[in-house]
C-alpha positions in Angstrom: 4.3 30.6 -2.2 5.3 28.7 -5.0 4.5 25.2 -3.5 1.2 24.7 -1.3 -0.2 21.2 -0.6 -3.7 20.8 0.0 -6.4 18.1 1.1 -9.9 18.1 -0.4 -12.5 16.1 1.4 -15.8 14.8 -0.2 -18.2 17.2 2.0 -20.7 14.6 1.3 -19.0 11.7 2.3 -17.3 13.8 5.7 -20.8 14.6 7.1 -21.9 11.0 7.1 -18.7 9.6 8.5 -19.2 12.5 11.3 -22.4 11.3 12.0 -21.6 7.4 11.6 -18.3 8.2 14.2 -20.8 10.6 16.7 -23.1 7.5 17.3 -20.1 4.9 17.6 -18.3 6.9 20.3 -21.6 7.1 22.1 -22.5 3.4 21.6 -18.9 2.8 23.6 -20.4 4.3 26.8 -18.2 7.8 25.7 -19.6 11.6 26.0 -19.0 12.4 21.8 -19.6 16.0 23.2 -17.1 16.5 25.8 -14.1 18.9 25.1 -11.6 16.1 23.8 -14.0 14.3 21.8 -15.4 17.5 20.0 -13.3 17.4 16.8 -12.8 13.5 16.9 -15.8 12.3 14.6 -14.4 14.9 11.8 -10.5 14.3 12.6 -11.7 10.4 12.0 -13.7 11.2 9.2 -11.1 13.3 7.0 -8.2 10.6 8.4 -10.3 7.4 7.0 -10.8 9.1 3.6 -7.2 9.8 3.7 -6.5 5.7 4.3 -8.6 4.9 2.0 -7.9 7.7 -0.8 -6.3 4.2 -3.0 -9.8 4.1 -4.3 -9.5 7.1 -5.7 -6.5 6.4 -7.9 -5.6 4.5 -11.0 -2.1 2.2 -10.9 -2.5 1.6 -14.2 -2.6 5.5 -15.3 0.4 6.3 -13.0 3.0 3.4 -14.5 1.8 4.5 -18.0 2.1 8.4 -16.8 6.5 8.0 -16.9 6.6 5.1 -19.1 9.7 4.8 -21.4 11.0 3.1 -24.4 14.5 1.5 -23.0 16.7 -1.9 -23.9 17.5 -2.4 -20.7 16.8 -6.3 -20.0 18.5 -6.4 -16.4 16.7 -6.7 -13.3 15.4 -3.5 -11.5 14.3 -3.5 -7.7 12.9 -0.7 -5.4 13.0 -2.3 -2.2 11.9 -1.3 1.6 9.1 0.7 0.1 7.0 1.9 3.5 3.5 0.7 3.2 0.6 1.4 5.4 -2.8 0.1 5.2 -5.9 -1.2 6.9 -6.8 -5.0 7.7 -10.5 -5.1 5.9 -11.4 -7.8 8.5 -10.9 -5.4 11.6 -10.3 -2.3 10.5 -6.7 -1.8 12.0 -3.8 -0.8 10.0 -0.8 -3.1 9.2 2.8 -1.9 8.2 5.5 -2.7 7.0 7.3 -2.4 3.7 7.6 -3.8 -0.1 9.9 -5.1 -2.6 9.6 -4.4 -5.8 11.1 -6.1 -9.2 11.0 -6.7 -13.0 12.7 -7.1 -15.8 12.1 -4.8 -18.5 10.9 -6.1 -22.1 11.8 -2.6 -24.3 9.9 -0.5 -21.4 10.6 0.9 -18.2 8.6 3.4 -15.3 9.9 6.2 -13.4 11.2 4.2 -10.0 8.9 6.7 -8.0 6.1 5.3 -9.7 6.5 1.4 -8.5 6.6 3.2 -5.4 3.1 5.5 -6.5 1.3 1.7 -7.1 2.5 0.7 -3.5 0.6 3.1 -2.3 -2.5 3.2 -4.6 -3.2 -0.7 -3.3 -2.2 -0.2 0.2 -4.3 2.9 1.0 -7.8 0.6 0.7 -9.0 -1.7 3.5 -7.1 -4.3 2.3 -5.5 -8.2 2.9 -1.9 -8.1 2.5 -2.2 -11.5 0.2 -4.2 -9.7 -2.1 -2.1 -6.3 -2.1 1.0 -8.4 -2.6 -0.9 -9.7 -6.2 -2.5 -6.3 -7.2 0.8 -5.0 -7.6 2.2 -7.2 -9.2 -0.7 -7.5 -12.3 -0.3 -3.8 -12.5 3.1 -3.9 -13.3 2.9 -6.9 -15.6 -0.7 -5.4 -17.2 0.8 -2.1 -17.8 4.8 -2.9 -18.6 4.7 -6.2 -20.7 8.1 -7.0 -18.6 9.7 -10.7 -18.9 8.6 -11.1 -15.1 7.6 -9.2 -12.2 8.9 -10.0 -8.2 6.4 -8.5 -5.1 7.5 -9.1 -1.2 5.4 -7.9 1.2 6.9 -7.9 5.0 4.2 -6.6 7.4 3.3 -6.4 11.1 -0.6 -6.0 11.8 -1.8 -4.4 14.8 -5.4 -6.8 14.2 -2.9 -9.6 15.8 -0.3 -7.4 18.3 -3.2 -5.6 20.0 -5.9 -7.8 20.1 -7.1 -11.3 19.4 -3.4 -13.7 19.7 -1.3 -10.2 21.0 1.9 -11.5 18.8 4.1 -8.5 19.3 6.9 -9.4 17.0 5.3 -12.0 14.3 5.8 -10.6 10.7 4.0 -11.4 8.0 5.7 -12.3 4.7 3.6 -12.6 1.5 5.4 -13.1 -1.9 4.4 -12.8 -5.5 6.3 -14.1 -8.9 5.8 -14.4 -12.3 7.8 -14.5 -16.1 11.5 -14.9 -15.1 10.9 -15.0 -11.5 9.5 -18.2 -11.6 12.5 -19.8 -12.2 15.0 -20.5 -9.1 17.9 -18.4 -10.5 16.1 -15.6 -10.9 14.0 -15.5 -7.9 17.0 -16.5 -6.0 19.1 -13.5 -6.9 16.1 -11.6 -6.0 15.4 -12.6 -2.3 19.6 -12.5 -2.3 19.7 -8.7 -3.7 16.7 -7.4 -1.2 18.0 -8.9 1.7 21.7 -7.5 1.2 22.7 -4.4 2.9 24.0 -3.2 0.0 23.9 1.2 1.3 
């Protein structure tokens, strides 16, 4: 097979989730040992690690893994980036998806890797004010570029299935610095990502 993808799981870290997720479904009045809760505690275990694997992972080290010596000075955006991550107040994921700009200053990143940082912030327990931020200072901290634009649109299940039970709010969160502080250039940004331009 000349392509396999694999998962590794701290065994370490694993066991103690298991056990940590064993005694929580028994505190909620549930038999952990019945047929359908058998494999849960491990399932839950490997699937937190997964939604949290951002720790894991550098944003820095991934912009500067395709980074490229270009004199290009013209806006680039990667917009409707999926993101999925998990509200750090109540541990319950919110969605949703990212836009991404900047404007080069004699260096550009493989567009997959805007898209790599996304997902290297969102993959933590997380606020989406602060993700919103982190990607942007990446980008700025790693590219030098004359300015850098983040929009974050997200619906979070902490308010559609509990607590207020909003089922269509959206949360937008926005981010701008350099050139995108002015109104021109910000403007032609929020004009650009909300065009259907496909």
């Amino acid at each position: 097979m000349a392509y396999k993808k694999t998962e590794q799981y701290d065994e370490q870290v694993t066991a103690g989730l298991i056990k940590n997720y064993k005694e929580s479904i028994a505190l909620l009045g549930e038999d952990a040992s019945r047929e359908g809760l058998q494999k849960t505690p491990e399932r839950m275990a490997k699937a937190m690690q997964f939604l949290t694997h951002g720790y894991q992972l550098d944003a820095n080290a991934i912009l500067n893994s395709a980074k490229f010596h270009e004199e290009v000075s013209e806006m680039i955006i990667v917009k409707d980036i999926e993101l999925y991550s998990m509200c750090e107040h109540h541990m319950l994921p919110f969605y949703g998806k990212a836009h991404v700009a900047y404007i080069p200053n004699g260096w550009i990143t493989g567009l997959s890797k805007i898209a790599r940082v996304v997902d290297v912030y969102s993959r933590r327990l997380q606020v989406q004010e602060r993700l919103t931020h982190q990607i942007l200072n990446s980008i700025k901290e790693t590219l030098q570029p004359l300015g850098v634009a983040v929009v974050i649109e997200a619906s979070h299940l902490c308010m559609m299935m509990r607590g207020v039970q909003k089922q269509n709010s959206v949360t937008t969160t926005s981010a701008f610095w350099g050139e995108f502080e002015k109104n021109e250039t910000r403007s032609e940004f929020v004009k650009l990502i909300s065009a259907q331009l496909h």
